[in-house]
N, C-alpha and C positions, 0 to 999 in steps of 0.2 A: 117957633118950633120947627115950622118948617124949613126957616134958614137954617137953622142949626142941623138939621136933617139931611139939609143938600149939601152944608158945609162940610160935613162928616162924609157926606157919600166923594162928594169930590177929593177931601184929603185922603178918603181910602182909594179912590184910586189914582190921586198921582202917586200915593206910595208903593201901590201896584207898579207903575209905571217906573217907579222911581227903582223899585227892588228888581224890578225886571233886566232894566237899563243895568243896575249892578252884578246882578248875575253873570248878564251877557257878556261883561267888560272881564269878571273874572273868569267866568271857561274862557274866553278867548285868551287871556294872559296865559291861562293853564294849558291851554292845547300848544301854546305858541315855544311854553319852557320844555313840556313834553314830545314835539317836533326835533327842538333842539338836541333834547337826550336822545331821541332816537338817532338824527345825523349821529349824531356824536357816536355813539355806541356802532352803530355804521360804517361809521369811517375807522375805528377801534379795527374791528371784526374782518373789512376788506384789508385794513393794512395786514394782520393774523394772518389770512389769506393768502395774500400774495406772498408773505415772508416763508409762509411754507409752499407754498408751491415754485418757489425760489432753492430750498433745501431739496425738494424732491427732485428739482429740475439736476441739482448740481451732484446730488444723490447718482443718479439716472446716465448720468452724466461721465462720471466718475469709473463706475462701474462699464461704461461702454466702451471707455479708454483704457480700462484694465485689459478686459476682454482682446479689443484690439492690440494692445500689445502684447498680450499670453498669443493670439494667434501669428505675429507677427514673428515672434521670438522660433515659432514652430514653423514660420516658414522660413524664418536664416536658418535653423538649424537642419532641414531637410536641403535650402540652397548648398548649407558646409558638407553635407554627405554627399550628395552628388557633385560637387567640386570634388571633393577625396574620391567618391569612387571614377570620376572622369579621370582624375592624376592617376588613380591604380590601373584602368585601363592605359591610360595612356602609356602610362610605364610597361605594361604585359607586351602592349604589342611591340615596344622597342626589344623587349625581353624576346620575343617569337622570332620578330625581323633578325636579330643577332644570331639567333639557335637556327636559322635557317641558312643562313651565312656562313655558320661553324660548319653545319650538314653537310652544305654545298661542297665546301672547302674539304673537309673529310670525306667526299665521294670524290671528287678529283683526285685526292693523295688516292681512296681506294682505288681507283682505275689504273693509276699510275703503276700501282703498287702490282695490280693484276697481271698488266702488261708486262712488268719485267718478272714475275711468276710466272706466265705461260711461258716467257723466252727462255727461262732456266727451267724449266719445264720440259721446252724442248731440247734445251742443252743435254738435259741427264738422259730424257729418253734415248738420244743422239749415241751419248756418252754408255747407258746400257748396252742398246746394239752393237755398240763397238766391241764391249765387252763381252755379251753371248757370243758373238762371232771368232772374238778370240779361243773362249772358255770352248766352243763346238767343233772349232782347229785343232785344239789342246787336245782335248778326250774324244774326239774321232763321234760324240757322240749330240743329235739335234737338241734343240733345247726341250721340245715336246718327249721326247726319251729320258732325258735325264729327268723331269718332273715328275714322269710314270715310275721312274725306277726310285726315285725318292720319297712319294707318295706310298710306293707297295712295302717300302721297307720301313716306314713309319708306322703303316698300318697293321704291318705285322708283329712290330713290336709294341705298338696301343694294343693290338689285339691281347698276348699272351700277358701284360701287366694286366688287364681288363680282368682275364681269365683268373688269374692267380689272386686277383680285388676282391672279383667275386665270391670265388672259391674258399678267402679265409671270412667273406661275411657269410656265405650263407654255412660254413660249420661254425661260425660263433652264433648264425640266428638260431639253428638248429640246438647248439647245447643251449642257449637262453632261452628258446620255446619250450621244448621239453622241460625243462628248470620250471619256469614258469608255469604251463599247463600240467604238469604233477603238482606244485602247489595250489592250485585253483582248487582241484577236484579234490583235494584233501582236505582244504578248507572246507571246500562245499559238505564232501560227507561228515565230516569233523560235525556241524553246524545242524546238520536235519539227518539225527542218527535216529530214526522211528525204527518202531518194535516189526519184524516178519511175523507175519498171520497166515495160514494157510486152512485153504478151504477142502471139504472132504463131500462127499456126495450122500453124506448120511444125519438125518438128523435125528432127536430123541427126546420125545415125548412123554414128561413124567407123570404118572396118574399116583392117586391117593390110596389105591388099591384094586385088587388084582379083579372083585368083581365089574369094575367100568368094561374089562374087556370084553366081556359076553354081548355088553350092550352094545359097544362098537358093533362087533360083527355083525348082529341082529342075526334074525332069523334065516335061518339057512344061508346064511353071508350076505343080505343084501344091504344093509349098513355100510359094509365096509365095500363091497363092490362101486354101490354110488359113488361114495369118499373117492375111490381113486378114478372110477369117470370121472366126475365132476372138477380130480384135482391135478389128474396125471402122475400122482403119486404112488409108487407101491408103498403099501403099510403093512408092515410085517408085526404079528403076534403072536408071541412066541412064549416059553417060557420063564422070561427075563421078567424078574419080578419089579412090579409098581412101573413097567416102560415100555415103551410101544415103539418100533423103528419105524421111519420116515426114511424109502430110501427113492432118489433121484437124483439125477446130474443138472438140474435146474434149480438155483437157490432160491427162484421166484418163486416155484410150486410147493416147494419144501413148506416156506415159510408159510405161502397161502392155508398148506395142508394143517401145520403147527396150530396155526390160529384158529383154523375152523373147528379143531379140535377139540381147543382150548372151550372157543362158545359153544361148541352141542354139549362137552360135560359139562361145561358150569349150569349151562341153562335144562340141562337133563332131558331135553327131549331128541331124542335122535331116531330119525327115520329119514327115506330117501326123500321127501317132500321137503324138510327142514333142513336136511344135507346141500342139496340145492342154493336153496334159501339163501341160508349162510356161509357159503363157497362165496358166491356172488357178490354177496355184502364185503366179504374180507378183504376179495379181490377191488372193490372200491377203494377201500382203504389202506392197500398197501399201494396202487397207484397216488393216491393223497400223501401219505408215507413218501413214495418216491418224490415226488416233486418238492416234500418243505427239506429232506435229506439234498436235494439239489440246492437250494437256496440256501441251506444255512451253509452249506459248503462256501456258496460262491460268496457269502457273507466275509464267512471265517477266511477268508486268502485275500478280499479285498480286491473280486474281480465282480466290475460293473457291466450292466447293460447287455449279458447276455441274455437271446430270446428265451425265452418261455420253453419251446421244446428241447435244445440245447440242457439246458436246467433238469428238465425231465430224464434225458438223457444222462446225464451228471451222478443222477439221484440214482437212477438205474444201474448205476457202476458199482454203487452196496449188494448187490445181490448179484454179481458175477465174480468171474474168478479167472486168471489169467495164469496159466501153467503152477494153478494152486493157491497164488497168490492173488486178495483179494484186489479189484480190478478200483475202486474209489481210491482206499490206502496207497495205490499204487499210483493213481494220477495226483494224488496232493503231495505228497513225496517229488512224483517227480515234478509238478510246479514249482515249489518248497525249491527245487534244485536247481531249477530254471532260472529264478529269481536272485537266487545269491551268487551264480553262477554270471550272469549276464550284470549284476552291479560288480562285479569282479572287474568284469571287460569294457565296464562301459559302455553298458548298454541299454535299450529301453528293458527296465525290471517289469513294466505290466504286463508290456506284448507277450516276454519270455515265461511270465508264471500264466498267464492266461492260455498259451499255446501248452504247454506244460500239465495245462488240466484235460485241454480239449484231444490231446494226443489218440487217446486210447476209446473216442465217442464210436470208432467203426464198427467197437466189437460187441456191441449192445443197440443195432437197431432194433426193430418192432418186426420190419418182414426179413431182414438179416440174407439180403441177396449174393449171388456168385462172383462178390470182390473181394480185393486183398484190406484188410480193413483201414489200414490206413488212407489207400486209395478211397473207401467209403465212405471215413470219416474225414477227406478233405471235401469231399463231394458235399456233405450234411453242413459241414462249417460253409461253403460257398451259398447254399439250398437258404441257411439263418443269415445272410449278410454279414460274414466276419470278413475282417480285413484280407486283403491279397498275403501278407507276408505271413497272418495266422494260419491260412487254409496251405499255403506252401509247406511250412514246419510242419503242420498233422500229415501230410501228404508227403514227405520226403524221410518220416523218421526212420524208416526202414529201406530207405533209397528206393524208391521203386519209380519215384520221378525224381528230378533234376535240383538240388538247393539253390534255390537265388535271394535268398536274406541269410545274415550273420545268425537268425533264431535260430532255424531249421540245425544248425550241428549240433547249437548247444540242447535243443529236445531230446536228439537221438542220443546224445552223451549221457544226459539225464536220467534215459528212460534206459538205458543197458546200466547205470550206476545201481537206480533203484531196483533191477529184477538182476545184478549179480552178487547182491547178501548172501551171506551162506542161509541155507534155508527157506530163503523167499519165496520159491518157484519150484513146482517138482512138473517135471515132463511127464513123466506117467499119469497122474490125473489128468493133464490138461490135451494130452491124445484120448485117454478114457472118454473125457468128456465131446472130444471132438467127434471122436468114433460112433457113439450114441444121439450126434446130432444131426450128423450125415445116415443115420440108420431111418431117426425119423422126417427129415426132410426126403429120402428117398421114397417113401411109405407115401408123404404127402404128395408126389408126384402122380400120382394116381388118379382117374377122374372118379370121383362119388365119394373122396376118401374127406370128411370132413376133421379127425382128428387122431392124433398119434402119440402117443408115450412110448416110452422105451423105459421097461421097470426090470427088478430085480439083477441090476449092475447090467443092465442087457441082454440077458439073458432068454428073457420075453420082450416083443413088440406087440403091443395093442392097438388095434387099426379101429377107427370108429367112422361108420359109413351111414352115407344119409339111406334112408330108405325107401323114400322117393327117387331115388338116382341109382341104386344097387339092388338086383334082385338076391336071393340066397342062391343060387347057382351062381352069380357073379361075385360075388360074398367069396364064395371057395375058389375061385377063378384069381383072384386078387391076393388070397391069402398065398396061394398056389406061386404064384411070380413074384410076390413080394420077396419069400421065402428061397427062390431060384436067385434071386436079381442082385439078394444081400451075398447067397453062398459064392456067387459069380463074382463080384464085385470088391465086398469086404472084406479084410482081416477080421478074426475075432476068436479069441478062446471059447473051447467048448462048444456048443449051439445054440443057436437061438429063435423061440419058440413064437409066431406068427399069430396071431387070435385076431382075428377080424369078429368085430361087433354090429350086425344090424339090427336096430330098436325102431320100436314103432310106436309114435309116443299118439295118444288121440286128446285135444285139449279144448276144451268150452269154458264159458264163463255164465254162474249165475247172476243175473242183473235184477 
């Protein structure tokens, strides 16, 4: 048993030994076939390898011999232009070198040529002399004598063809001016035929019935006294039914006078406190009136960028009046005349219609000083910034300075087209009216004399004096000279009656 025991332990392990030994023999064949595949697959892989970095080499390769000859090719072809441009220089300078040779050559013939120029040159002068000397043997006369005697008798007869040149242009320029400047001005009036208006010193005030009038006057007149203090208006009531006259030579008081009117009867309270009141107020507003009456003007003519007072001024031309004729109608007219007038000529149309408005600003200042107004009004157009050649034309339209712009004639053309309509202008009014402003600017010459009317066509001056500054002895002292100094001084139908007014007003305020 026990052999058999050991028998079996030992055959179990030589077959250990035996299996072991077999193992060993086959991984080693196996590692030895699996070495192999590796080489093998190795040598596959380096040959792969190298075959392409053989392509990349020749790839690389390829490409770098392209390059080189694309640069190569750029540099024959920069070597052939500068071959050609060396052959074109070269050819220029033989081209220069030749034209210099010509040059040369042709400044030698010129000198050549010079020289035997000056000798014939000197020949003729030679050959002249010879000849003056004959010519001054011949006619007994130097050569310096006969040039003066030929000279005078050229010039005299330049002269008289000159004269007689002249003489048929300026009678052809003469009949074509005239031709021509009769048709301009025909055109022109042809073109801006506005209606003549004429101003009267009297205005008329319609009421609803005859009882208002009581109330005007108020109690023992002082209703109506205020009214024409406060407005410088005489108001006359009279028998004329349902109408009250407004009479004054100032269309700015007439109007102020109309309107205040107008509001004490609508609003029915009238007394001297409310008289006041609404003189004031009106007088506001006919100033406001003046200025947009200035602006729609300058609107309607299409004349820009005058100042503000200018414009004022403008506006103020509706409420005067010029030898009858109202004094606005008359500066746009003659703008209107200006302008079609100067595109006629060819000339600037704004300047001419803008100077054309401003013409006549002298005769409507505010303090209305001792000038001719044209001169006044170039004076207020320089005062606003208008231009040199605007302020000339207001200032020369009645000649009184010197024209230095083409404007200046055609103003005064203008302005004498528009005031000789039939109709337009009456001289009587417009001395009337003068007469009565020199009455009361004389009055205002006075010291203490704060205000002046001239009512009843002039008839009466109403002097209104501060009372602080004038006693009632100097009251009578003042009326006494006013009344000397007009009968001394002015013309005037009939006479005229002096009222100096000193008031004494006393005014507190309850707070």
């Amino acid at each position: 048993m026990i052999t058999i025991i050991i028998t079996g332990v030992i055959a179990l392990i030589v077959g250990f030994v035996l299996g072991y030994l077999l193992i060993n023999m086959t991984l080693k064949y196996r590692s030895k076939n699996i070495i192999k595949e590796a080489e093998a697959e190795a040598e596959v892989i380096k040959k792969d390898k190298i075959l392409q970095a053989k392509e990349k080499f020749l790839q690389i390769k390829a490409e770098h011999e392209k390059q080189v000859n694309a640069r190569n090719s750029k540099i024959l072809l920069a070597e052939n232009k500068l071959k050609q441009k060396d052959a074109e220089l070269a050819r220029k300078m033989e081209e220069c070198q030749r034209k210099i040779k010509d040059a040369e050559t042709q400044q030698e013939t010129l000198e050549a040529q010079k020289e035997l120029l000056e000798k014939k040159h000197a020949e003729l002068d030679k050959f002249k002399k010879q000849q003056i000397e004959q010519l001054e043997a011949i006619s007994g006369m130097s050569a310096d004598q006969a040039k003066e005697k030929l000279i005078s008798s050229l010039k005299d007869e330049a002269e008289t063809e000159a004269m007689s040149y002249v003489n048929e242009i300026m009678e052809e320029a003469k009949m074509t001016a005239n031709m021509e400047a009769k048709k301009i001005v025909v055109k022109t009036i042809q073109r801006v035929a506005t209606e003549t208006a004429t101003e009267n010193a009297v205005s008329i005030f319609h009421i609803d019935s005859d009882e208002i009038k009581g109330r005007i006057i108020g109690r023992e007149g002082r209703n109506i006294r205020a009214l024409e203090a406060a407005t410088g208006v005489e108001i006359i009531v009279d028998d004329t039914p349902e109408a009250i006259v407004l009479s004054g030579f100032d269309p700015v008081r007439r109007e102020i006078a109309r309107l205040s009117l107008h509001q004490l009867v609508t609003d029915g309270r009238i007394h001297p406190a409310r008289i006041e009141e609404v003189v004031n107020k009106v007088k506001k507003q006919i100033e406001e009136e003046i200025v947009e009456t200035g602006k729609r003007t300058t609107i309607d003519l299409g004349i820009h960028g005058l100042h503000p007072e200018l414009i004022r001024l403008v506006g103020k031309m509706k409420y005067r009046s010029s030898y009858g004729q109202n004094l606005l109608q008359h500066a746009r007219e003659t703008a209107n005349l200006c302008a079609i007038m100067a595109a006629e000529l060819g000339l600037n149309v704004k300047k001419a219609k803008r100077a054309g408005l401003l013409h006549d600003i002298g005769k409507v200042p505010d303090d209305e000083p001792e000038l001719p107004h044209a001169i006044l009004g170039m004076r207020l157009a320089e005062k606003y910034k208008e231009k040199p050649d605007i302020c000339n034309a207001i200032g020369a339209h009645h000649e009184e300075i010197e024209m230095t712009t083409m404007i200046a004639p055609i103003v005064q053309a203008c302005d004498a087209i528009s005031g000789a309509r039939p109709g337009a202008r009456r001289e009587v009014v417009e001395s009337y009216i003068k007469r009565l402003k020199e009455m009361e600017d004389l009055a205002l010459s006075y010291n203490g004399v704060v205000k002046t009317y001239a009512i009843q066509a002039g008839r009466e001056l109403r002097v209104v004096v501060g009372s602080e500054k004038v006693s009632d002895t100097e009251a009578e002292k003042i009326s006494y000279e006013i009344a000397k100094k007009i009968q001394d001084e002015m013309t005037y139908p009939g006479q005229v009656k002096v009222t100096v007014i000193r008031e004494t007003r006393a005014i507190n305020y309850a707070k």
